[in-house]
VEXNUDO-540310 format. One line per 10 residues: number of its first residue (from 1); their letters; for each residue y, x, z of C-alpha. Coordinates in Angstrom, 2 decimals, padded with zeros to 5 digits. Last residue first. Layout:
N
NUM) a) Y,X,Z  ...
***
This chain:
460
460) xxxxxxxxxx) -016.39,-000.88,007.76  -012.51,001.02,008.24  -011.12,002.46,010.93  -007.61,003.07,011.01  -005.41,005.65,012.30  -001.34,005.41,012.21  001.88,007.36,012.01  001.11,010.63,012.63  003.34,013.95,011.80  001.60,017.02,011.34
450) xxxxxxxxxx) 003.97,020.39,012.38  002.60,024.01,011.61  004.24,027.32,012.75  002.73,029.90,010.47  000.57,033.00,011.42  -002.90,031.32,010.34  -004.28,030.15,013.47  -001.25,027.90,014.30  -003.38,024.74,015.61  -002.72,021.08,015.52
440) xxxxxxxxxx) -006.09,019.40,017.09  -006.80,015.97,017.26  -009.44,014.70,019.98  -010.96,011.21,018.92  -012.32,008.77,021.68  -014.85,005.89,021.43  -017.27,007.17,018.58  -020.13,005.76,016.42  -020.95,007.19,013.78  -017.77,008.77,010.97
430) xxxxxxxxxx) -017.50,007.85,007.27  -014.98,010.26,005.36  -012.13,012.06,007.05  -009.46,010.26,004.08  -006.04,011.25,005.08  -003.86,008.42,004.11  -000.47,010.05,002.98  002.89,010.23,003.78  005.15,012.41,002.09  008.04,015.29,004.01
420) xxxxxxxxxx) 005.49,017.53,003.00  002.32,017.46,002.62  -000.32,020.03,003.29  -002.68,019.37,005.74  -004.33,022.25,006.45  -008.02,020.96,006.71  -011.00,020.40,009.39  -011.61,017.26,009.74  -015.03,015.36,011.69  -015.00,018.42,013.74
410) xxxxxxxxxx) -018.61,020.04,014.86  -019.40,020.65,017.97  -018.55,016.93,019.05  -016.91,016.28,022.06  -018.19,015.68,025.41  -015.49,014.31,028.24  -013.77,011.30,025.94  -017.17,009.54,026.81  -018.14,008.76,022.93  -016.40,011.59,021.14
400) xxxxxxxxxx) -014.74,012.87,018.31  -013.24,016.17,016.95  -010.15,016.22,015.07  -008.92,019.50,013.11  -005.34,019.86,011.44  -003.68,023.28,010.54  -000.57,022.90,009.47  000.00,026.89,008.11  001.61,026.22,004.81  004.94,024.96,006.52
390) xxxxxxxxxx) 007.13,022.27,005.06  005.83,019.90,007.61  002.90,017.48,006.91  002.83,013.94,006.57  000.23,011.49,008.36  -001.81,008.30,007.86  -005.45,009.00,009.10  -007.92,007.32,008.08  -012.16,007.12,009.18  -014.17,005.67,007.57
380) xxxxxxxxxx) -016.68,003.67,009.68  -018.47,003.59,013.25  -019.50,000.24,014.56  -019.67,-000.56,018.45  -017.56,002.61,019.28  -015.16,001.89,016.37  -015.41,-002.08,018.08  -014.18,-001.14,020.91  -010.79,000.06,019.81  -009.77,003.90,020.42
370) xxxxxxxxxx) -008.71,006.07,022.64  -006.15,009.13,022.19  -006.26,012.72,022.59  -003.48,014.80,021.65  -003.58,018.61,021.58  -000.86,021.20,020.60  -001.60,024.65,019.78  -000.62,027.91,020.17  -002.25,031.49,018.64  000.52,032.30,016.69
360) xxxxxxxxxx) 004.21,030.32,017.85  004.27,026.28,018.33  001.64,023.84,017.29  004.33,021.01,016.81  002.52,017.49,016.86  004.58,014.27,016.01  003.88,010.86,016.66  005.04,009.43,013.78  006.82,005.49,013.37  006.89,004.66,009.69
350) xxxxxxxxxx) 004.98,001.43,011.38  001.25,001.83,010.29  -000.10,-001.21,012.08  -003.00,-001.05,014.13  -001.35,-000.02,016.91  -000.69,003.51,018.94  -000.02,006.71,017.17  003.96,006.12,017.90  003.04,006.32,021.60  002.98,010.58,021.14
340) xxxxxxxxxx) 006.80,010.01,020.60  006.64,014.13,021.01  004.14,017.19,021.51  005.43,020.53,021.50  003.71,023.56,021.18  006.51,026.10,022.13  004.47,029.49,022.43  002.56,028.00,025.32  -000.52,025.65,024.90  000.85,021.88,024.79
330) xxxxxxxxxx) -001.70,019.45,025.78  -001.35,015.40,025.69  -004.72,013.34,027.06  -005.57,009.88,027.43  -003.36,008.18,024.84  -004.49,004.58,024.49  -005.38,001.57,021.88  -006.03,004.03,018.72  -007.52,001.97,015.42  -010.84,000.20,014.88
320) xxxxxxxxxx) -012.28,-002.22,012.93  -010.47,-002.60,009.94  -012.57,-004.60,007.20  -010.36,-007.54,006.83  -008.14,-005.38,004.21  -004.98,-007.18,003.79  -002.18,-005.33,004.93  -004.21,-002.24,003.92  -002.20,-001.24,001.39  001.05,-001.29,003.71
310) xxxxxxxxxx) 001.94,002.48,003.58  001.25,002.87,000.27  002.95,-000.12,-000.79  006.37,000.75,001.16  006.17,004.47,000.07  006.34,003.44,-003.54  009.13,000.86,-002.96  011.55,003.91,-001.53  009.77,006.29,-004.13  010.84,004.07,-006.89
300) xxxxxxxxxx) 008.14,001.79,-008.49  006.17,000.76,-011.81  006.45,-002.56,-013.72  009.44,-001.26,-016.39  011.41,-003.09,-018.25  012.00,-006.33,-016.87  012.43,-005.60,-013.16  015.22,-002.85,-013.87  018.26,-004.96,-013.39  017.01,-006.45,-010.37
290) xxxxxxxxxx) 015.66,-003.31,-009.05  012.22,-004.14,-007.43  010.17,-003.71,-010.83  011.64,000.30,-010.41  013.92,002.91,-011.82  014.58,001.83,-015.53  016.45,004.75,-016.17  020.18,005.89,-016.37  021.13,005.12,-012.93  017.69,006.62,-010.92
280) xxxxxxxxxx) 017.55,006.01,-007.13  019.41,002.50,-006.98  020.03,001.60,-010.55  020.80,-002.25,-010.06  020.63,-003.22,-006.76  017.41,-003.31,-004.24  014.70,-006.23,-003.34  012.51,-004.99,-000.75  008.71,-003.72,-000.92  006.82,-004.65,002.58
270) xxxxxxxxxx) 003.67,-005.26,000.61  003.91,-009.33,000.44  007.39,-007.89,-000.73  005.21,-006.60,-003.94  003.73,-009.50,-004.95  007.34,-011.08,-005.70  007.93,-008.32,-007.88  004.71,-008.27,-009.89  004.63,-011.89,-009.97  007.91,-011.64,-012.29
260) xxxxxxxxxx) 006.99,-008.85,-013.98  004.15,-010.70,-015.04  005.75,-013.36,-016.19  008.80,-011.68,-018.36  012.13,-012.46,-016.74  014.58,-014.59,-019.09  015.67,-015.39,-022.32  019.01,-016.80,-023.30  019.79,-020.17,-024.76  017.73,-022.34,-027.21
250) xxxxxxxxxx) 014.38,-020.68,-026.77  011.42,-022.50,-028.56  008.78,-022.85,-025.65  008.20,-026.64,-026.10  011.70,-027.23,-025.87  014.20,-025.20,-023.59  017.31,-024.48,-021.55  016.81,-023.15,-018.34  015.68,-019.65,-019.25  012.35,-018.63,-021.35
240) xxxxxxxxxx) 010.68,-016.10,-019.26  011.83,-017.83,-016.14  010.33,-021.32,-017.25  007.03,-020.08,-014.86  009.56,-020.02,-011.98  007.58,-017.89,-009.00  007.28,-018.87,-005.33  005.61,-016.39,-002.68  003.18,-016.79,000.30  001.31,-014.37,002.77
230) xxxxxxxxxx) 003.28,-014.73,005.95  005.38,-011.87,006.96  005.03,-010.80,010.37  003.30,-007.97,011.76  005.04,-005.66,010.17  007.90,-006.37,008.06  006.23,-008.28,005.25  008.70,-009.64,003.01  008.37,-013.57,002.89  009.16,-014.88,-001.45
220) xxxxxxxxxx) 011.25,-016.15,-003.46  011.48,-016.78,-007.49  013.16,-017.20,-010.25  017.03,-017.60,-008.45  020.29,-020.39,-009.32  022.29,-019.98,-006.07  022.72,-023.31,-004.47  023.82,-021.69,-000.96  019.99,-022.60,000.61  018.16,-020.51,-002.73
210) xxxxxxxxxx) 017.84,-022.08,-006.12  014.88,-022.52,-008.59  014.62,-025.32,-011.25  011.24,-026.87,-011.70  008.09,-025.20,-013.05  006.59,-023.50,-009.93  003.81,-021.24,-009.81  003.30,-021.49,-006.15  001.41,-018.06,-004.86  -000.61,-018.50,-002.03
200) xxxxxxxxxx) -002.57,-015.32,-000.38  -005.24,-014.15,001.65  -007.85,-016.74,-000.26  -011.17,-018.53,001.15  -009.94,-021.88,000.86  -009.05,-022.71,004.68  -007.78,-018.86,004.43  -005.42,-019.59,002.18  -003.80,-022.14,005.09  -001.49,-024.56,003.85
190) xxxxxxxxxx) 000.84,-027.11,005.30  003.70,-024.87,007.44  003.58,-021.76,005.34  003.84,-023.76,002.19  006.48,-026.02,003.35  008.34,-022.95,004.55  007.69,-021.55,001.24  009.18,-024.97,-000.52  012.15,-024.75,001.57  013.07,-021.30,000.45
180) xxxxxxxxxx) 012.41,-022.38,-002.98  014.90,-025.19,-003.02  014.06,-028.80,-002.26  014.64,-031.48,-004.64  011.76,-031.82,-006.25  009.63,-031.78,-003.82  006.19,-030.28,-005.28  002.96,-032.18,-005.77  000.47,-029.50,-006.00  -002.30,-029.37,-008.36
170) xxxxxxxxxx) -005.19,-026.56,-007.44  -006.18,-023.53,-008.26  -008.75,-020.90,-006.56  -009.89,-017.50,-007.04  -007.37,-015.89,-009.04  -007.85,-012.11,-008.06  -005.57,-009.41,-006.88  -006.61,-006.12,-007.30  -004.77,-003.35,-005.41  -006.36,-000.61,-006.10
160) xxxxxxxxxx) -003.13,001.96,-005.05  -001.85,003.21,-008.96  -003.90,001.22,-011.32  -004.13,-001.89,-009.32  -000.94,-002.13,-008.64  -000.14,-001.60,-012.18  -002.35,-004.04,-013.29  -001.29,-006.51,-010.91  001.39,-008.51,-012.73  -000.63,-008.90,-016.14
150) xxxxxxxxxx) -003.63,-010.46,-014.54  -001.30,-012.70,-012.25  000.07,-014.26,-015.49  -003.25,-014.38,-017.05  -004.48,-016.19,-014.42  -001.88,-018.97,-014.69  -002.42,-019.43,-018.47  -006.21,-020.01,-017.56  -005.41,-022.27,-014.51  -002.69,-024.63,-016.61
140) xxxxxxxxxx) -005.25,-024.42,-019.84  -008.17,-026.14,-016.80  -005.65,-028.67,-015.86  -005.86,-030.41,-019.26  -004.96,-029.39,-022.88  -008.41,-027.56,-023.50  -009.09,-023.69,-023.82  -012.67,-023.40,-024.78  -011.64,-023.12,-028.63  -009.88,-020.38,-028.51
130) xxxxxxxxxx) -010.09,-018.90,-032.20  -009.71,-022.53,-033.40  -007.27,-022.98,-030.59  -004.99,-020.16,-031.76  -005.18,-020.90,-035.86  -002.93,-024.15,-035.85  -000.14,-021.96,-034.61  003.05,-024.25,-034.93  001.87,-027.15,-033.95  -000.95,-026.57,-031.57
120) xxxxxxxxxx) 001.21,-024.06,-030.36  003.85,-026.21,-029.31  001.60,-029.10,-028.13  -000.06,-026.82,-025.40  003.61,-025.34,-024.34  004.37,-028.66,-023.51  001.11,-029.03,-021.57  001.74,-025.89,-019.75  005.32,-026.91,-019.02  004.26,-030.55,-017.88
110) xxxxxxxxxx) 001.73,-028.86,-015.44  004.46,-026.25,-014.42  006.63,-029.69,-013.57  003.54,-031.06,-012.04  003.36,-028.32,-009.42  000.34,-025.67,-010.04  -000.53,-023.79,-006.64  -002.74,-020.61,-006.92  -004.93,-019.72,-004.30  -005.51,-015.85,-004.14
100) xxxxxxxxxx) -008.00,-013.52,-003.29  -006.57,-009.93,-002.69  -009.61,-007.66,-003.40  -009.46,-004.41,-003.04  -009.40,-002.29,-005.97  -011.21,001.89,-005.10  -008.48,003.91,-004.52  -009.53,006.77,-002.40  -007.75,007.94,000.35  -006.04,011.12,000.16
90) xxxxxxxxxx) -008.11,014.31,001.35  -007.12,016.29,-001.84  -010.94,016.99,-002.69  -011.88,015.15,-005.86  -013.83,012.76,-004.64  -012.48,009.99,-003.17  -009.39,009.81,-005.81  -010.36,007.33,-007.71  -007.31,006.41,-010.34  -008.54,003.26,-011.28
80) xxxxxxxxxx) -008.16,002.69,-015.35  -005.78,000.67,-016.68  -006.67,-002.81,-018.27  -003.07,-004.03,-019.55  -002.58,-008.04,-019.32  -003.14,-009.30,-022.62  -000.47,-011.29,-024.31  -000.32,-013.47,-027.64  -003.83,-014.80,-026.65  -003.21,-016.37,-023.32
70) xxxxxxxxxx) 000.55,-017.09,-023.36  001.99,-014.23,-020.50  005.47,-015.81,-021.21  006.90,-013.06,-022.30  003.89,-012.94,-024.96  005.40,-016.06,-026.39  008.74,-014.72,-026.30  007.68,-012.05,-027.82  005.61,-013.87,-031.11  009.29,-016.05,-031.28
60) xxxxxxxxxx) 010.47,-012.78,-032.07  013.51,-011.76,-029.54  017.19,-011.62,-030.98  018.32,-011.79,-027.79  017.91,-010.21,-024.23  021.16,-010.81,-022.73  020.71,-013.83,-020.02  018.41,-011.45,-017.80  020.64,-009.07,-017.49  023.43,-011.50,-016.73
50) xxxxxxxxxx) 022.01,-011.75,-012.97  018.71,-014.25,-011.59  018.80,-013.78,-008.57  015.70,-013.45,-006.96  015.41,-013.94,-003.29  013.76,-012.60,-000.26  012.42,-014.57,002.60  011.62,-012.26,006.32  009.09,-013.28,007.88  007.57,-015.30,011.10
40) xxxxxxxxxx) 011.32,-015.88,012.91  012.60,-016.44,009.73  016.26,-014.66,008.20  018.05,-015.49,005.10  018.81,-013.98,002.46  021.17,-015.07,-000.86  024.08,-013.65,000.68  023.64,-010.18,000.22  025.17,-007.99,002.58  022.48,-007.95,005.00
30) xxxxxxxxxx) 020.64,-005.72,002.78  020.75,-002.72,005.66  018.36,-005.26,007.99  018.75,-008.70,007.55  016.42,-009.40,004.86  016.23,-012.63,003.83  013.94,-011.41,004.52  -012.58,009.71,030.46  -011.63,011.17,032.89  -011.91,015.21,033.93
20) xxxxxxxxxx) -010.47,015.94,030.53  -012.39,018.90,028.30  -009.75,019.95,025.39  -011.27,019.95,022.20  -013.12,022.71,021.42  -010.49,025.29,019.01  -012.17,026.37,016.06  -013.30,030.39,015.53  -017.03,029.24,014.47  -018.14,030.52,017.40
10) xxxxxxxxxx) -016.72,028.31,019.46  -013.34,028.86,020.96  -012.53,027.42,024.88  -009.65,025.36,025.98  -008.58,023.95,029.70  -004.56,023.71,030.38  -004.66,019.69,031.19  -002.58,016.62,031.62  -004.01,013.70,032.47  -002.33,010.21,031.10
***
């Protein structure tokens, strides 16, 4: 690391960068619930299923139907993508990526399907009149499966473009009598997505659901903690109806609509983690991660928020670049302070910040860091996930470079990064080829201004 006191102004009135002579289970705070357990490649969390989800009577049998995420009697909710690349705030846009999954059928969902086939051929002789192309064979498992994951990722989609798509299915011969922990392991152990041109497995699984202590749950899955947390989860298609049933006529308590269910097992492949009833708003239906709250509402509390924002881009193939090295940390006098400038490093965003402190009027604090090979090789868009301090005055430029000796004239940012206390992915738009970046925390405007950095990516 070289330290140095050089700086010059431009013109313009920026700062030139500084000139260097070289170039779950979860067992974490939810320990306390015994339905976790730990894996050395992820962490598995449970779903219990609580007397919440046995007190929902007096249901039409049209609901239960559209519980159940029955093609026709329920149609996942097409919300539009809030873009936000162009309309100045300096968040990343949210255009849907793609999240390709394979979806495993086990006989007992296969015998579900079927049953649920014969139901409504009885009872609503108008359905497959209307749909004619759905036929009692694998193909009505794959469209009833697809609606199910339709349903669960239209709010994810809405709200941070996550779009998860059903692009393969395929019969899989389940052991009966293992739990659902055992069945991810098998999962994780025997099948690759990528073999099939998915990210992600999902098991939609029709037999009985219990966790290693016999606990009666709808579905597991591994939280991502990064790096680990293996892309599988394990969902009960009979949770919407409850363990006692006939052809999809309820004769006990109802259970977990669909989607919500794949909704909140999708969501610890995002680093979201299951939470008590009420946590963060009592009187409300807080978030799909509360256990009480999961069949209400689909959306998320800040705690869960944060989580999927900051892990978006788990499965984005198209990052080619983040910072590898810190060649350079400048404090100008006035109390600049730079601190945990390591935190920067990795191509993981951590909720680790490297923090910048520009210090009293006319101060500033400097980090320059390397980057991967292939951002010099490639170029691309260029994020940066950061928070602000309270202040007004955080000014924020970066500069790049190909030598890490001559920077750019011209910054590739040049905002005040205003917010507080709330991570966001700072979108600095497409950027050439570059090796080194320079970033820049200046008080030019009278205010003392702290930027917090977790993480920057390059994307293709």
């Amino acid at each position: 690391m070289v330290f140095c006191a050089a700086f010059c102004l431009l013109s313009t009135g920026l700062i030139q960068p500084i000139q260097t002579a070289n170039a779950e289970s979860l067992l974490h705070d939810e320990a306390k619930h015994d339905n976790y357990r730990h894996n050395t490649t992820g962490d598995i969390i449970s779903y219990p299923i609580t007397e919440s989800d046995r007190d929902l009577s007096n249901l039409t049998r049209e609901e239960t139907l559209r519980r159940a995420c029955v093609p026709g009697f329920f149609t996942p909710e097409q919300t539009a993508i809030q873009d936000k690349e162009d309309n100045g705030d300096g968040q990343r846009g949210t255009n849907p990526l793609p999240i390709k999954a394979l979806i495993l059928i086990d006989e007992e969902a296969e015998d579900y399907y079927y049953g649920m086939y014969d139901y409504l051929t009885e009872n609503y002789p108008w359905y497959f009149y209307f749909n004619p192309y759905y036929n009692c064979d694998f193909s009505w498992c794959s469209y009833w499966a697809e609606n199910i994951l339709e349903g669960g990722h239209s709010y994810m989609e809405s709200q941070y473009g996550i779009n998860f798509i059903a692009w393969h299915f395929m019969p899989w011969a389940s052991n009966n009598t293992a739990n659902y922990y055992d069945l991810l392991y098998e999962m994780n152990n025997s099948i690759n997505p990528a073999s099939y041109g998915c990210d992600i497995v999902v098991l939609m699984s029709g037999q009985d659901g219990y966790d290693p202590n016999g606990t009666r749950i709808a579905g597991a899955a591994f939280r991502y903690t990064p790096p680990n947390g293996p892309p599988y989860f394990v969902m009960n298609i009979n949770a919407s109806y409850g363990e006692e049933w006939e052809y999809g006529v309820h004769q006990g308590w109802h259970g977990r609509p669909l989607d919500h269910l794949f909704a909140h097992e999708a969501s610890h492949l995002f680093g979201c983690r299951d939470h008590p009833n009420g946590h963060n708003a009592p009187s409300t239906p807080c978030c799909v991660m509360c256990y009480d709250c999961c069949s209400l509402t689909l959306q998320y509390c800040p705690d869960c928020d944060f989580a999927i924002h900051n892990n978006s881009f788990r499965f984005d193939d198209a990052i080619v670049g983040y910072v590898t090295d810190i060649t350079l940390v400048y404090e100008s006098g006035g109390g600049a302070k730079i601190t945990n400038e390591n935190n920067i490093k990795g191509m993981y965003s951590d909720n680790k910040y490297a923090t910048l402190y520009s210090g009293t009027s006319g101060n500033r604090a400097v980090l320059n860091v390397q980057m991967t090979s292939a951002s010099y090789i490639m170029g691309g868009t260029l994020y940066l996930r950061a928070y602000s301090g309270s202040s007004m005055g955080n000014h924020l430029i970066i500069y790049k470079s190909l030598d890490g000796v001559n920077w750019s004239a011209t910054p590739i940012l040049n905002t005040n990064l205003y917010s507080p206390n709330t991570p966001i992915d700072v979108n600095c738009g497409h950027v050439s080829a570059f090796k080194y970046l320079s970033i820049v925390v200046i008080n030019d405007y009278g205010y003392i201004g702290t930027v917090y950095i977790d993480s920057i990516h390059v994307h293709d």
